[in-house]
MARTIRO-802196 format. One record per residue (C-alpha): x, z, y. Coordinates in steps of 0.001 Angstrom, whole numbers, plus 500000, padded with zeros to 6 digits. Layout:
R     xx     zz     yy
R      X      Z      Y
...
//
This chain:
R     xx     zz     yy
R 716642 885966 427982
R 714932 882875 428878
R 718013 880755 429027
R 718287 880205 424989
R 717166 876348 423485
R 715429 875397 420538
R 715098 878817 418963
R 714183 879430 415962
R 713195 882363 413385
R 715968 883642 410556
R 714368 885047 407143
R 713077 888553 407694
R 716149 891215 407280
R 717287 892310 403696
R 716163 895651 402275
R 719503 897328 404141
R 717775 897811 407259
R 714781 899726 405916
R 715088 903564 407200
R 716024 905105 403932
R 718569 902640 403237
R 720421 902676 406258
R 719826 906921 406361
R 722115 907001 403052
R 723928 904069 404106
R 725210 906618 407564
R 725647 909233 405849
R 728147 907473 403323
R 729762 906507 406473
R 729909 909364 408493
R 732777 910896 407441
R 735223 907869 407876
R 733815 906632 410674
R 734718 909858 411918
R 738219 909255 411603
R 738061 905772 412171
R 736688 906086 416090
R 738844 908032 417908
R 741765 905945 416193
R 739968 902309 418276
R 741227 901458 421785
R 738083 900822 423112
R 736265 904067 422228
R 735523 906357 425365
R 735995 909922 423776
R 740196 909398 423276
R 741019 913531 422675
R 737345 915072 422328
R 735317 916422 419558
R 733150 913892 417850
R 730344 916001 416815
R 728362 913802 414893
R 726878 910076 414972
R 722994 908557 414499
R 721891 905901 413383
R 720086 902985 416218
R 720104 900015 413646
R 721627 898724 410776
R 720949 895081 410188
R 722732 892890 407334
R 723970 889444 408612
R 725344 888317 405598
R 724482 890170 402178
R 726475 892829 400850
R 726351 891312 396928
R 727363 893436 394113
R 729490 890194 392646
R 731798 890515 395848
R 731956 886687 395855
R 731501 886497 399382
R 732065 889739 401711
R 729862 891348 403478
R 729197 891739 406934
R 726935 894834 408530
R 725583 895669 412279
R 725588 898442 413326
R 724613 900564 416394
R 725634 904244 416120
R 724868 906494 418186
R 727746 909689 419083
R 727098 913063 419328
R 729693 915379 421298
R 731156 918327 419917
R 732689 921636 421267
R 736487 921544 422343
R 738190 924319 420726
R 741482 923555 422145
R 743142 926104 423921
R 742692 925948 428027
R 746573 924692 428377
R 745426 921321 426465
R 742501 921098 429122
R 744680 920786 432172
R 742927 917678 433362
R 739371 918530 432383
R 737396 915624 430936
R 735434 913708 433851
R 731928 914135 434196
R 729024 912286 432285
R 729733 908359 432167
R 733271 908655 433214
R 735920 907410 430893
R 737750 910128 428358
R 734388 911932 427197
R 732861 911765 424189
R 728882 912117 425291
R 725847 910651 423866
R 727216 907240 423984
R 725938 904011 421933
R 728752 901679 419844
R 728374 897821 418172
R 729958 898484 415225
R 730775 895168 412846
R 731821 896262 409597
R 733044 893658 406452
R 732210 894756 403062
R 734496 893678 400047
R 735032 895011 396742
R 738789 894774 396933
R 740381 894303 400434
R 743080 891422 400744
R 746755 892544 401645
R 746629 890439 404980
R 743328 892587 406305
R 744611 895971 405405
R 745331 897102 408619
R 741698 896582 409164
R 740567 899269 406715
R 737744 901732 407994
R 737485 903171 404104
R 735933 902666 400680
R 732981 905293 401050
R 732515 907855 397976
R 729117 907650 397529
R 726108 905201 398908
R 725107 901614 398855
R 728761 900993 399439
R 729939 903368 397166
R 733857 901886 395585
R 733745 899267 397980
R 736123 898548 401454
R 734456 898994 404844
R 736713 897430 407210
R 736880 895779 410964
R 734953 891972 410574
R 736391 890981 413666
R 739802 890944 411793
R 738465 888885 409727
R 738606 885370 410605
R 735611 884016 407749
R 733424 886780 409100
R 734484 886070 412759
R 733443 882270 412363
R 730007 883445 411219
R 729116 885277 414271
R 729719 881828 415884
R 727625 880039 413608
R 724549 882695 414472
R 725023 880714 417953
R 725139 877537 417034
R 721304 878340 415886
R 719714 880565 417930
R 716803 882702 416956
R 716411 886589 415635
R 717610 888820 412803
R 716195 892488 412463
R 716705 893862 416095
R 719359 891527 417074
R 718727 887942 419168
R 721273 885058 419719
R 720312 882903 422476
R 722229 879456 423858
R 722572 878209 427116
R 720926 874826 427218
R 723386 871792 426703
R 726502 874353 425734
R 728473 872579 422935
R 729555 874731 420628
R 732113 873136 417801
R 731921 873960 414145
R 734177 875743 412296
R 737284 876551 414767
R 740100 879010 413423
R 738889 882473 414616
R 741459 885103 415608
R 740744 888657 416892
R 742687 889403 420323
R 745340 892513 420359
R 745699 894651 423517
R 742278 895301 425065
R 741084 898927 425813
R 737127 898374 426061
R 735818 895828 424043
R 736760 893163 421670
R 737264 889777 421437
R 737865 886634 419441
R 739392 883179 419673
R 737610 880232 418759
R 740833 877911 418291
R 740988 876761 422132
R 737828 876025 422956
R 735751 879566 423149
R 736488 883319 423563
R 733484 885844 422695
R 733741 889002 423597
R 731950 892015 421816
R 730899 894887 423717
R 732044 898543 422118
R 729760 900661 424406
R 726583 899720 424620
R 723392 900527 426883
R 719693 898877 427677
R 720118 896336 430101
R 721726 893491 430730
R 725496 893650 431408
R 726741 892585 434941
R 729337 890041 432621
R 726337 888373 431599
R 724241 888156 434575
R 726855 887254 437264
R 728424 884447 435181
R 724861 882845 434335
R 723996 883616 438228
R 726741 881709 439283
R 726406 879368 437276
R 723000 878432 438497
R 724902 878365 441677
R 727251 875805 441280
R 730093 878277 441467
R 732885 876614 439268
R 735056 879663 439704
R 734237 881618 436814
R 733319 879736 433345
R 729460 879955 432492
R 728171 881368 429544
R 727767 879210 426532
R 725289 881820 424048
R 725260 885456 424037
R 723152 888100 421899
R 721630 891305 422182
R 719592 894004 420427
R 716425 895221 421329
R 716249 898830 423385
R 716422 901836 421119
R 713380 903588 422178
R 710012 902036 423085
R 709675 900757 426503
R 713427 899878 427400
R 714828 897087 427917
R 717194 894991 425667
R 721301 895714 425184
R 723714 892877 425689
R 726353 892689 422587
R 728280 890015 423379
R 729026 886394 425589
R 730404 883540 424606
R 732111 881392 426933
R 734729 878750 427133
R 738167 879226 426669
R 741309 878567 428753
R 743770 878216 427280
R 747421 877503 429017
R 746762 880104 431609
R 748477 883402 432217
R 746720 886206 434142
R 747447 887241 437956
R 749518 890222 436842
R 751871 888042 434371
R 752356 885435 437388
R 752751 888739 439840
R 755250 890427 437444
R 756641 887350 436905
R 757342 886205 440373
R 759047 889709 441019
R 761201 889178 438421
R 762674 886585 440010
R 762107 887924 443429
R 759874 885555 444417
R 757146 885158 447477
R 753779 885189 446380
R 752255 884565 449640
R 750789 881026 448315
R 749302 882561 445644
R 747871 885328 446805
R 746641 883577 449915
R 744684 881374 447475
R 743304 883751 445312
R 741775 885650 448410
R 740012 882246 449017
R 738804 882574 445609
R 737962 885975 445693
R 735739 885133 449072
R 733950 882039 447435
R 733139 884481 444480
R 731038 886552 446710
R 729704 884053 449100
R 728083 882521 445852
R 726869 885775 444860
R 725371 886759 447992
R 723307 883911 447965
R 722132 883686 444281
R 721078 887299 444622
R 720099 890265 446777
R 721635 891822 449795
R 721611 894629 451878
R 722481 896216 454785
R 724209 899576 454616
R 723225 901544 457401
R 724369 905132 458955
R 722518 907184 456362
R 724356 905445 452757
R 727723 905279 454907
R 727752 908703 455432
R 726698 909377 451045
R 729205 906547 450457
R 731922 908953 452368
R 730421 912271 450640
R 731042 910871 447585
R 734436 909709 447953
R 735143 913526 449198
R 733355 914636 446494
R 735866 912609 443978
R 739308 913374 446026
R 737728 917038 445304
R 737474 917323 441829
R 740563 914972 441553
R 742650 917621 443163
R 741398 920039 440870
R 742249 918056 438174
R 745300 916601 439176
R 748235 919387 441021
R 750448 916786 442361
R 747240 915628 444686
R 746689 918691 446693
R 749595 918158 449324
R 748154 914925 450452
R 744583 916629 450123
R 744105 916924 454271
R 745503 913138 455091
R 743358 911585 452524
R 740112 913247 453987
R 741275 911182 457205
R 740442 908251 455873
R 737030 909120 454493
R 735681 911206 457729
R 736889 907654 459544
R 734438 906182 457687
R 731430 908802 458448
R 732606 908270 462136
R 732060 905009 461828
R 728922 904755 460176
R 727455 907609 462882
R 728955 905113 465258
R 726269 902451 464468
R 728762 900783 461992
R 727136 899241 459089
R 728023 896909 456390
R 726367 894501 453558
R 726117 894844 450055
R 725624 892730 446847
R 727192 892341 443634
R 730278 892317 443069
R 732743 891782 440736
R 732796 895931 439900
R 737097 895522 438897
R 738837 893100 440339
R 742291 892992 439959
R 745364 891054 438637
R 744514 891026 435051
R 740580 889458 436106
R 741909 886208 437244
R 743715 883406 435726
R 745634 880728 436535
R 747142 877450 434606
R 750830 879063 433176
R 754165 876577 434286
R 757817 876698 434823
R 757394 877376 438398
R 755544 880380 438122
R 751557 878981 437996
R 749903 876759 440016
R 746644 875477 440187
R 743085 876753 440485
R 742279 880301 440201
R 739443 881591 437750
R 737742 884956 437900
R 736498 886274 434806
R 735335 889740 433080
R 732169 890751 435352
R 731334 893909 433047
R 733058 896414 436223
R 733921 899957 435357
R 732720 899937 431577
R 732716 903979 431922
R 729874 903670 434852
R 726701 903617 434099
R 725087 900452 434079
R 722753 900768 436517
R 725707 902034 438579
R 727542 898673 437866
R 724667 896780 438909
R 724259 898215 442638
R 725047 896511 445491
R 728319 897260 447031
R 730451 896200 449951
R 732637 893385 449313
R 735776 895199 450166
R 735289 897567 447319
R 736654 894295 445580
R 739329 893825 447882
R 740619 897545 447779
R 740661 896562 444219
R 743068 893698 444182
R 745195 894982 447100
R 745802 898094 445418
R 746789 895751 442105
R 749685 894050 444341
R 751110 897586 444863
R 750848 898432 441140
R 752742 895183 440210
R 755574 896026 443205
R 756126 899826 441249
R 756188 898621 437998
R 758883 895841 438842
R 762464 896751 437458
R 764222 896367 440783
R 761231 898560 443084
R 762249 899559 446218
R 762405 897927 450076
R 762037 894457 448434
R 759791 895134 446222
R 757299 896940 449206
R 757986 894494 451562
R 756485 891967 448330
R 753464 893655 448003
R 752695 893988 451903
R 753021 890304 452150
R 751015 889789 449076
R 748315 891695 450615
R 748194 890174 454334
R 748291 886728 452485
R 744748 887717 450338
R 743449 889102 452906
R 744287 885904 455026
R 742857 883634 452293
R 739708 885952 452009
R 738789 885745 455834
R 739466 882019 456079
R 737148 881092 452977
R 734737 883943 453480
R 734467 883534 457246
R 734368 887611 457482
R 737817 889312 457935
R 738505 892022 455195
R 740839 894208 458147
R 738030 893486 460840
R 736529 896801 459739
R 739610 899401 459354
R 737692 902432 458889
R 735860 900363 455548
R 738565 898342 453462
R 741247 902065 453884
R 738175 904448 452721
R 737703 902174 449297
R 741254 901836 449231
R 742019 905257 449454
R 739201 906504 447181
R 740651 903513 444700
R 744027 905749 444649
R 742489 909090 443605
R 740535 907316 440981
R 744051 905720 439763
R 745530 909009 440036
R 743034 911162 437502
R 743370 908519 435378
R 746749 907889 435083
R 747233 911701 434442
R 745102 912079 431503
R 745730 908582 429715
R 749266 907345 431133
R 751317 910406 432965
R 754429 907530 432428
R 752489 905843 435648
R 751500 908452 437706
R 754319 907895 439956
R 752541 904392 440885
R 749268 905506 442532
R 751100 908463 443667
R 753845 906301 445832
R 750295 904772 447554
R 748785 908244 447926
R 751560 909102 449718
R 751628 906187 452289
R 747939 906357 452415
R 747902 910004 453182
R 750340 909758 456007
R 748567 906472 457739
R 747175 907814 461250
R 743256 907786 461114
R 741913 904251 460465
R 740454 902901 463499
R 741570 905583 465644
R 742811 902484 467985
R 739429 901909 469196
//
């Protein structure tokens, strides 16, 4: 990236990273990390055979000494290998998803941070990956560095001066101030990727699953940055690794960026204002002005298109394609099978119509848990921020970085009002009757900011919708079947909506 200030060189990388080394170094690992994996919240293959892993790089950031006065702290990228499923074909009910989708254990690259100590403390047992029986490491404790706050508060350091090690690069945006020293504390609760505190002023998060190219929650924030967009916080430093084979391009790791602290995300203000069955017409109305200012800024900081009758009519293929092999997947699906197909042959009508549409980035996952707001005894008020740009992290990348129609965002966050409505204690008329006002207040927000009307093209915003449902369904079946009942109540209502459109 060119965006990084006053780099400059680190010492060449210890002996660790030379091939042999780090050969015996995997193989000493191997069989823990093994275990270790499929145990993490943000690893992709949750209930498939691990067949095997390879080595991409090992690089030492902070020596692994023999005296254990200081611990250790290894890079790694590892490379997975899938295995055969053996189970028997009840335990494959709802088949694993197709390359890149999440729940399969492929041929998928991790960022692995590993601690080395001699004896681990009480306080970071939990963080144990295991004391390898054989190795460089032989006797010692592998264990998660993010846990550890001394080892966390190095990786911020690296930013502080930017400039290589081994494979890896830290870069700096010019004129970020980043402080020295701030209490470091890994986050709980994140399925993806990791991240850690920097007392209140930063937040860096650490991609798990890793591929060449930059990732979209890198680009977009430094694009809109550039574009004066104060909506979402801009990068302070970030760092990536160079492309695993010749020829490809580099593989973000991580971004830096301020902190907010005092805030509470759109679903605990959502949630919250349910509990105490309250409107959320205000907020929602603002937030669709936010969401609209988002993409204004990113349609003019980079390209756009116009979708015309011939990707219309793939964009409604595919959805078919997906309500297909959800239905397959999923039994509960099949009696709404016929209504759903309305909405997606409403969209090939209108595409061979003459209807067309832009595209540009986009957010990629926009919901109620991608936007904050400043916390307060009345519920939050205040400026909404959008943050976490990475989209889908089961897509492909170069899927996450195509061009989309806005209201693929807006199906998004409408469908995240009806999730918050189902989950509330009390669900029923009020609840509904919530969520519908919720939605025509966004969507009221979004056209007056935006200038374009998300319900000015019917046959659109219900296709992404709808296609937004299926995709909720499969997953809630093979990761949460305790929430299937919540894309299911919109599957139903969707499925029994005459044809979008059909008005005109």
């Amino acid at each position: 990236m060119s965006e990084s200030s006053s780099p400059r060189t680190a010492p060449p990388p210890l002996p660790f990273t030379a091939a042999a080394d780090g050969g015996a170094l995997l193989r000493s690992l191997t069989g823990l990390l093994a275990r270790w994996l499929p145990r993490q919240r943000w690893f992709a293959g949750k209930g498939r055979p691990l067949g095997g892993l390879t080595l991409v790089s090992v690089t030492e950031v902070l020596p692994c000494r023999a005296d254990g006065t200081v611990p250790g702290l290894l890079h790694l990228l590892v490379r997975t290998l899938p295995g055969r499923d053996h189970r028997p074909p009840a335990a494959q009910q709802v088949p694993a998803p197709s390359a890149g989708a999440p729940g399969e254990a492929g041929d998928d690259c991790y960022q692995l941070l590993l601690g080395v100590r001699p004896v681990l403390p009480p306080a970071l047992a939990h963080a144990l990956v295991g004391r390898p029986a054989d190795g460089p490491l032989h006797g010692r404790s592998v264990y998660e560095a993010l846990a550890d706050p001394r080892l966390a508060s190095l990786l911020l350091e690296r930013f502080r001066t930017p400039g290589t090690l081994g494979p890896l690069s830290f870069s700096r945006a010019p004129g970020s101030a980043i402080p020295t020293a701030p209490p470091a504390r890994l986050l709980d609760g994140e399925q993806t990727n990791s991240s850690v505190v920097y007392g209140t002023s930063h937040i860096l998060k650490v991609f798990r699953r890793v591929s060449p190219g930059i990732n979209p929650d890198l680009e977009l924030p430094l694009a809109l940055a550039r574009a004066g967009c104060t909506r979402v916080p801009a990068p302070s430093a970030w760092f990536e690794a160079a492309g695993p084979d010749t020829g490809t391009d580099p593989m973000t790791l991580g971004v830096l960026q301020p902190y907010l602290p005092g805030c509470a995300d759109g679903w605990q203000l959502a949630t919250g204002a349910l509990a105490r069955r309250a409107d959320f017409g205000a907020a929602a109305h603002s937030l669709g002005r936010a969401t609209a200012e988002v993409h204004t800024a990113l349609a003019g900081a980079l390209p756009t298109q116009v979708l015309h009758r011939s990707q219309l009519e793939q964009t409604a293929t595919a959805m078919h394609e997906r309500l297909t092999a959800a239905t397959a997947a999923v039994p509960a699906l099949r009696p709404y099978r016929a209504g759903l197909r309305r909405s997606f042959e409403a969209l090939a009508d209108f595409a061979r119509r003459g209807g067309r549409c832009t595209a540009q980035r986009l957010h990629g996952d926009l919901h109620l848990g991608q936007v904050l707001r400043p916390a307060g005894p009345d519920g939050g008020t205040g400026r909404w921020t959008v943050i976490d740009f990475e989209g889908e992290p089961a897509s492909p990348l170069a899927e996450r970085r195509r061009p989309q129609p806005p209201v693929r965002d807006i199906a998004g966050m409408l469908r995240s009002f009806d999730y918050a409505a189902c989950q509330h204690v009390a669900s029923g008329p009020w609840a509904e009757a919530w969520a519908r006002a919720s939605r025509t207040a966004y969507c009221r927000g979004y056209a007056e900011a935006g200038g374009t009307d998300p319900l000015g093209q019917p046959e659109l915003l219900r296709a992404y919708e709808t296609d937004k449902a299926v995709y909720e369904v499969l997953y809630e079946a093979r990761h949460r079947p305790g929430w299937l009942h919540v894309p299911m109540s919109a599957i139903r209502r969707l499925a029994a909506l005459p044809p979008a459109g059909a008005h005109r």
